[in-house]
C-alpha positions, 0 to 999 in steps of 0.5 A: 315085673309087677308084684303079685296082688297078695304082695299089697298092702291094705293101705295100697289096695285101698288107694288104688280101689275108687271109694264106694258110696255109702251114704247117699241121699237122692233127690231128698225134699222134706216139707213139714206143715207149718202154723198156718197151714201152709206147707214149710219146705225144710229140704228141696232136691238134695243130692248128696254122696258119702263114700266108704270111709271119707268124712264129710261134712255139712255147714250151715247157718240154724234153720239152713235143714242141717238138722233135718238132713241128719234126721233123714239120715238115721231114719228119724224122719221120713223124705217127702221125696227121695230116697235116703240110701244107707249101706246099700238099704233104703233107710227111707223107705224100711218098715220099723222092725227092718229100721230098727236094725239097719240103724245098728249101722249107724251110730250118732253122736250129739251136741248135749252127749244125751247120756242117761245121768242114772248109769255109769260110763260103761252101763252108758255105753252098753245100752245098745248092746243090751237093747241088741240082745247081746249077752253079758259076757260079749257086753263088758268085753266089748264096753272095755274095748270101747272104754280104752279106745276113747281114753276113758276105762278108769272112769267105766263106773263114774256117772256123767255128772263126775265127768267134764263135757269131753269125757262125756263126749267120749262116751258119747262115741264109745256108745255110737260105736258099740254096734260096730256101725259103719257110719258115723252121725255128728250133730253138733258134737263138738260145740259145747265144748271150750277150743281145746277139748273140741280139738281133742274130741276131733282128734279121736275122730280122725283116728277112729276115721283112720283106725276103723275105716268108719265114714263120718258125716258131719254136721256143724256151723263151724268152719273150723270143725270142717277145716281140721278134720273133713276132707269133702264139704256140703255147704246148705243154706235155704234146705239146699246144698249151694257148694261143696266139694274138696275142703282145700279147693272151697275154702281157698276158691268159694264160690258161692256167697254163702261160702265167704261169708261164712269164711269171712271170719277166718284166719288170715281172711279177716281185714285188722281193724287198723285196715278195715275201719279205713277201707273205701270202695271209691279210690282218692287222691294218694290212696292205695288198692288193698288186694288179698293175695292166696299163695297155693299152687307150685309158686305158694313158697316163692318170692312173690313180692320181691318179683314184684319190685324187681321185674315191675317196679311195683312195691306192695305194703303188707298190711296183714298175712298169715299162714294156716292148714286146711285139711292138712295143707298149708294155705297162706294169705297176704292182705297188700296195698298197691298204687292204684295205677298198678292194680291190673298190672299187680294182679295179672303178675299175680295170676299167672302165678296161679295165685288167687286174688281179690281187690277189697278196696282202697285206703287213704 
């Protein structure tokens, strides 16, 4: 017999409940006018979901229209075309008191943290909730609350220029959240930051993803942003979005150009010197096939080159691998040589493994 519906969980309700879209840009264009006169079309036909809770993010080259997407989306700038749908009202098309407050449910965060260097952490955090009209009382609970969730309720009275760029960073989010928004706008936020401060601020992210229930929409030209913490990616170049969709299955099967060459610097994607300075399209007398092999799938843990040898005949020389995490599964890579004569052959055994391949090319 089934267990009544007040016996689940949270967590399980919202497995089984499908995810609503919060965000949603409709056949969004933007055309500026440019120096000359002549029209510059910055977007052109973007369609673009995020659902309720999700983080999704957006990679692209300066001057691909990620900046200009973000803009639509608090309402910064107005489409030429489209519609820009926020927690169900049309950012595009409110006049400015309405504006004004339905940005209450969208917080923004930045690459340089745009702090007021004559306030405090907490006078930082509580510029919005001034500007909202909330009394003083409701302010400093909430600032504290806000302080202690981003780590920092020991620093409330340092100006920014005490604080590293993390910390500023965190007060950065703890401003964004002030409002209670339902969204999360992320310009850049995290690429003035050295490795190991971006994956903390990326850490506090994903919590405050997992905690609150806030969806986050990311901006960003680093992969490895989207590869720690999205779980869904636009890929935009030209002001149009050419890929996008689950982060595992882009960055292990892209399929737009644009995609690998941005992956093209990855871990385990990147040929060694050693390989790539020798690498030749033409095959020559005694040269090997040099194939990337992309283990995922239910044979991802097995043998695969022992198989080779043993049912083929075929001994591959392992010329580079590795094994790294994409949105939280694992994904390995193994960059082999092969006889030329045993290319198709290599491959084929390969594919009904479901493994990806790709011939790169031939060394001496």
């Amino acid at each position: 017999m089934n267990a009544p519906l007040g016996h689940i969980s949270d967590q399980t309700l919202q497995r089984l409940v499908p995810a609503q879209p919060i965000v949603r840009l409709e056949k969004i264009s933007k055309v500026f006018p440019g120096r000359d006169g002549q029209p510059v079309t910055a977007l052109g036909e973007i369609d673009l979901t995020v659902n309720q809770g999700s983080i999704l993010g957006v990679i692209g080259r300066s001057g691909a229209g990620k900046s200009t997407l973000i803009r639509l989306v608090n309402g910064l700038e107005k489409p030429t075309t489209g519609r820009v749908i926020v927690d169900g009202a049309d950012i595009s098309a409110l006049p400015g008191n309405a504006l004004r407050h339905a940005r209450r449910s969208i917080g923004m965060i930045f690459q340089h943290f745009n702090l007021l260097s004559s306030r405090t952490a907490a006078q930082n955090v509580a510029l919005p909730l001034e500007v909202a009209g909330y009394d003083k009382a409701s302010i400093k609970a909430r600032v504290e609350e806000l302080l202690a969730l981003v780590g920092l309720s020991d620093k409330r009275n340092r100006y920014p220029s005490e604080l590293s760029g993390g910390q500023k960073q965190r007060v950065g989010i703890a401003r964004a959240l002030a409002t209670k928004p339902k969204v999360l706008l992320s310009d850049e936020a995290t690429s003035a930051l050295d490795p190991e401060t971006t994956r903390s601020i990326l850490d506090l992210l994903a919590r405050i993803n997992a905690e609150l229930g806030l969806t986050i929409l990311l901006i960003t030209h680093e992969m490895a942003v989207i590869r720690t913490i999205a779980r869904e990616v636009a890929v935009i170049e030209g002001g149009r979005i050419v890929e996008q969709g689950d982060v595992f299955e882009v960055f292990t099967r892209p399929q737009h150009e644009v995609t690998r060459s941005f992956l093209a610097d990855e871990s385990g994607r990147a040929l060694p010197p050693y390989v790539a300075s020798r690498l030749r399209s033409e095959a020559t007398p005694g040269s090997q096939a040099v194939i990337r092999i992309g283990f995922r799938g239910p044979h991802a843990t097995d043998p695969v080159l022992a198989r080779l040898a043993r049912e083929h005949g075929i001994e591959a020389n392992i010329l580079a691998g590795s094994v790294d995490e994409i949105a939280g599964r694992p994904w390995g890579t193994l960059v082999v040589g092969v006889p030329v004569a045993s290319v198709q052959q290599t491959v084929a055994f390969l594919s009904q493994l479901d493994l990806d391949t790709e011939v790169l090319g031939h060394v001496a």
